[in-house]
N, C-alpha and C positions, 0 to 999 in steps of 0.2 A: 217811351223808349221803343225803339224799333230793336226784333228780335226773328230771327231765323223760325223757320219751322222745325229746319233739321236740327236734332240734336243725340245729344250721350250721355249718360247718368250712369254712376252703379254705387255704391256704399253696402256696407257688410255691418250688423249687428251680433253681439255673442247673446245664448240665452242657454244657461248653463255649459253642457257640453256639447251643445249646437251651435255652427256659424252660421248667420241668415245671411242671404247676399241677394242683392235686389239690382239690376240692371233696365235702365230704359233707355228705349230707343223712339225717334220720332225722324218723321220725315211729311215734307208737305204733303196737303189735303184741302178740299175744300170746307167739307166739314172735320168735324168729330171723330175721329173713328181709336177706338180704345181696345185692345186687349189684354187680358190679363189670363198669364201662364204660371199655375202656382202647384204644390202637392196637393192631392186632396186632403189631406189634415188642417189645411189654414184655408177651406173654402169657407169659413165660418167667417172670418175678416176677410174676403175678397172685396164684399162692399163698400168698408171703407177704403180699403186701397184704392180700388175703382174712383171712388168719391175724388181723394186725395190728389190722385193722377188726373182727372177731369178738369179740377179747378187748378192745375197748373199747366197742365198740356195747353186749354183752352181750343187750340185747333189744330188741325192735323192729324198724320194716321202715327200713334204709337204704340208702342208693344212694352207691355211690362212683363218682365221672367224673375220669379222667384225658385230660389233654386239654396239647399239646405245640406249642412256635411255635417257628419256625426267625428267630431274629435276623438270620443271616447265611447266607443258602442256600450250603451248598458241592457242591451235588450230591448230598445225603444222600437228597433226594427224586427221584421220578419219578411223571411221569404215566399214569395208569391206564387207555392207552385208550380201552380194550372198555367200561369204567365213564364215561366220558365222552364215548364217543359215545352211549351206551344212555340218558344221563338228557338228551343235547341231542337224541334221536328222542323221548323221551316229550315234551318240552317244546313241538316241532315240532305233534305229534299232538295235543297237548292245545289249543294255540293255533289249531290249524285249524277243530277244533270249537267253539270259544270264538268263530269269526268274523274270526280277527285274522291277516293274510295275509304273509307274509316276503316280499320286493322282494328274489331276485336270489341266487347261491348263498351271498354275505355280505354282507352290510345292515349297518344304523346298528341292527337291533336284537341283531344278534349280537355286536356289539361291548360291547353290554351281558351279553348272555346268558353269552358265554364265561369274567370273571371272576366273576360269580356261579354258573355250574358247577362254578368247580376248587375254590371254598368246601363245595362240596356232599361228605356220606360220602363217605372210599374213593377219590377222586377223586385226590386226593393221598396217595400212599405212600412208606412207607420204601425207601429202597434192600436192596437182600439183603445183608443182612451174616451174615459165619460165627459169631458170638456178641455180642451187647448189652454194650455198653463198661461197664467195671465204674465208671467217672464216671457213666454214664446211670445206673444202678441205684441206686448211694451216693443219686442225687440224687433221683430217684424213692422209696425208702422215706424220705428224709429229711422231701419234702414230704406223705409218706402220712403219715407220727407226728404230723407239726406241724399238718398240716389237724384227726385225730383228735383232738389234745390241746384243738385250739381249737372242737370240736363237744362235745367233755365239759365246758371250760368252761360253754360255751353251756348246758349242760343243766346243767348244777350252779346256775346261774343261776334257771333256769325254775322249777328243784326251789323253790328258797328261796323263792320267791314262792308258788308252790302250797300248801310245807308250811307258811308264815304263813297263808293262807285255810283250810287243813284244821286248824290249832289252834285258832284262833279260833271257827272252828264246831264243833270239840269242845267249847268252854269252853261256846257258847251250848248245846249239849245239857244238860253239867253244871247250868248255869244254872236252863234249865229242867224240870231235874228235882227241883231245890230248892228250886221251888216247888210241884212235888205234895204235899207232906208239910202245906201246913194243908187243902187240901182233901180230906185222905187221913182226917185226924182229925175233920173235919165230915163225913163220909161216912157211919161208924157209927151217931151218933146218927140219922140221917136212915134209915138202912136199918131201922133198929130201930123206929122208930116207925111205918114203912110197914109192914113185918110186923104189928103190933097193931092199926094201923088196919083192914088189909084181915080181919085175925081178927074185930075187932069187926064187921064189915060184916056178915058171916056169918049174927051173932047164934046160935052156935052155940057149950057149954060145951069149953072144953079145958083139960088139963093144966098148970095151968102151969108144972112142971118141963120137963116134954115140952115146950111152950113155946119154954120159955128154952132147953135142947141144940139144937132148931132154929134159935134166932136165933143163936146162938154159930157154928151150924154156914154159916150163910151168911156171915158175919162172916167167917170163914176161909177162904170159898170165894173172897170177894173183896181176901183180903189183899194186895198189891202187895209186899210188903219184900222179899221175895228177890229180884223180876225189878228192885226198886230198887239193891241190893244189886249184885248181876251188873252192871247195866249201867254204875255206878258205877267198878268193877271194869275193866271193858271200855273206858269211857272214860282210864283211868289207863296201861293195857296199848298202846292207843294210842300217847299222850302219850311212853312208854318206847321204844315200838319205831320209833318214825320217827327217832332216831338212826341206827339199823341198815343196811351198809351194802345195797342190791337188796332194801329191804324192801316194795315196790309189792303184791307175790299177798300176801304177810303182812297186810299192812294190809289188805287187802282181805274176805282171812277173818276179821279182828276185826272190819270195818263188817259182815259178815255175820251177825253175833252179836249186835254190838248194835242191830241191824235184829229179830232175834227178842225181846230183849227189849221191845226198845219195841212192838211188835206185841200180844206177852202183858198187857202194862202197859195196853194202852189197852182189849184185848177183855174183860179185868177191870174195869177203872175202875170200871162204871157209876155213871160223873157227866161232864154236860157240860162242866164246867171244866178237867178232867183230861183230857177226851177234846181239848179243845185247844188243851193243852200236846204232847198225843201228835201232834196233827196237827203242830205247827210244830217237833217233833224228826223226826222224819219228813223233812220238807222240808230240814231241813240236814243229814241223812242221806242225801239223796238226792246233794244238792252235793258231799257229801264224796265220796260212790261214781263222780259223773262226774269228780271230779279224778282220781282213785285210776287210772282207766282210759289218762292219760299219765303214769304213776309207774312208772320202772322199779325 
């Protein structure tokens, strides 16, 4: 099954009077590339998250954010200070420079400023506990799977819409390559008779055996069948392999092939009408390569 790179996850678990909520993001990559943004109280399970996320992202760059609300404060939190006075002296400092003067050791603007500080990182933390309740954890990979499950959706989604736009532009290459074939067989005559015209031009006596093995021999120089043949080929290997599961590089190496043939096809041609069929296989050659690039 062909499946997008990009994608959107989020699911929420409860573990007592905590909400866990888990969001992923993904977007193409060549490789891997994984992060995980969580409190420091559940850095103890980051590994498996990580693990979890790895073997369903599979490739591309995604971001996992865990992120936790307290429905009923019991004390589990505490205030951080040193981290809450540091970010009300930057605010202080920042504000003096800006112009804007604080009235008095606490004003009407700290009463603003104060709950918009304790929203800020780090401001609010865990209490120290001697291990992570095994409810918090259950509940925490529970919402890690269900976010995943619901970002693979997501991209098995995008895939289907993508691999309709990359068939349909195979079919037009096909298409268009089944039209080379009358101007393929109006081509010889035409070449043949340009060789004897330009001979006659000459007015010089020649063989005409000799002649004729030279015209045969350009004739063949220009024949198209095989890189028709191939690409045909290529187009059908296609068509077969976008079932495949994580067939994105595969598919890739086959637009890369039949990128050579159509290149050989057109620097043969020589005929305008052929040459733009090669331009407009080209063109949805190219469409297909910029899909291919969010195809894991």
């Amino acid at each position: 099954m062909i499946k997008s790179m990009t994608g959107y996850g989020r699911a929420t678990a409860a573990a007592g009077t905590k909400l866990i909520t888990v969001e992923v993001r993904s977007l193409n990559s060549k490789q891997l590339d994984l992060g995980v943004k969580m409190p420091a109280v559940y850095r103890s399970v980051e590994h498996e998250v990580r693990s979890l996320a790895a073997a369903k992202v599979g490739r591309g760059k995604a971001d996992v954010y865990v992120t936790v609300e307290e429905s009923s404060p019991t004390g589990g939190t505490r205030i951080n200070a040193a981290v809450f006075a540091d970010y009300y002296r930057q605010i202080k400092e920042a504000a003096k420079g800006a112009g804007i003067v604080f009235s008095g050791a606490f004003s009407e603007t700290d009463d603003i400023l104060v709950p918009a500080i304790l929203r800020l990182p780090d401001v609010m933390v865990a209490a120290e506990t001697s291990e992570l309740p095994d409810e918090e954890t259950a509940a925490l990979l529970k919402a890690a799977g269900e976010a995943l499950d619901a970002l693979d959706a997501f991209r098995a989604g995008e895939g289907a819409i993508l691999l309709a736009d990359m068939l349909a532009r195979v079919d037009v290459i096909g298409s268009l390559l089944e039209q080379v074939e009358p101007y393929e067989v109006a081509r010889v005559p035409v070449v043949k008779a340009r060789i004897l015209e330009n001979v006659a031009a000459v007015g010089v006596t020649v063989d005409a055996n000799r002649l004729e093995q030279e015209i045969v021999f350009w004739v063949e120089k220009l024949d198209i069948t095989e890189e028709k043949v191939r690409l045909a080929k290529h187009l059908d290997y296609f068509r077969e392999t976008v079932g495949e599961e994580g067939a994105g590089r595969k598919l890739g190496f086959i637009a890369q092939e039949m990128g050579r043939e159509i290149n050989t096809l057109g620097s043969k041609a020589n005929d305008a009408d052929i040459q733009k069929l090669v331009v407009q296989m080209k063109d949805e050659l190219e469409k297909i390569k910029e899909q291919l690039l969010n195809i894991l």
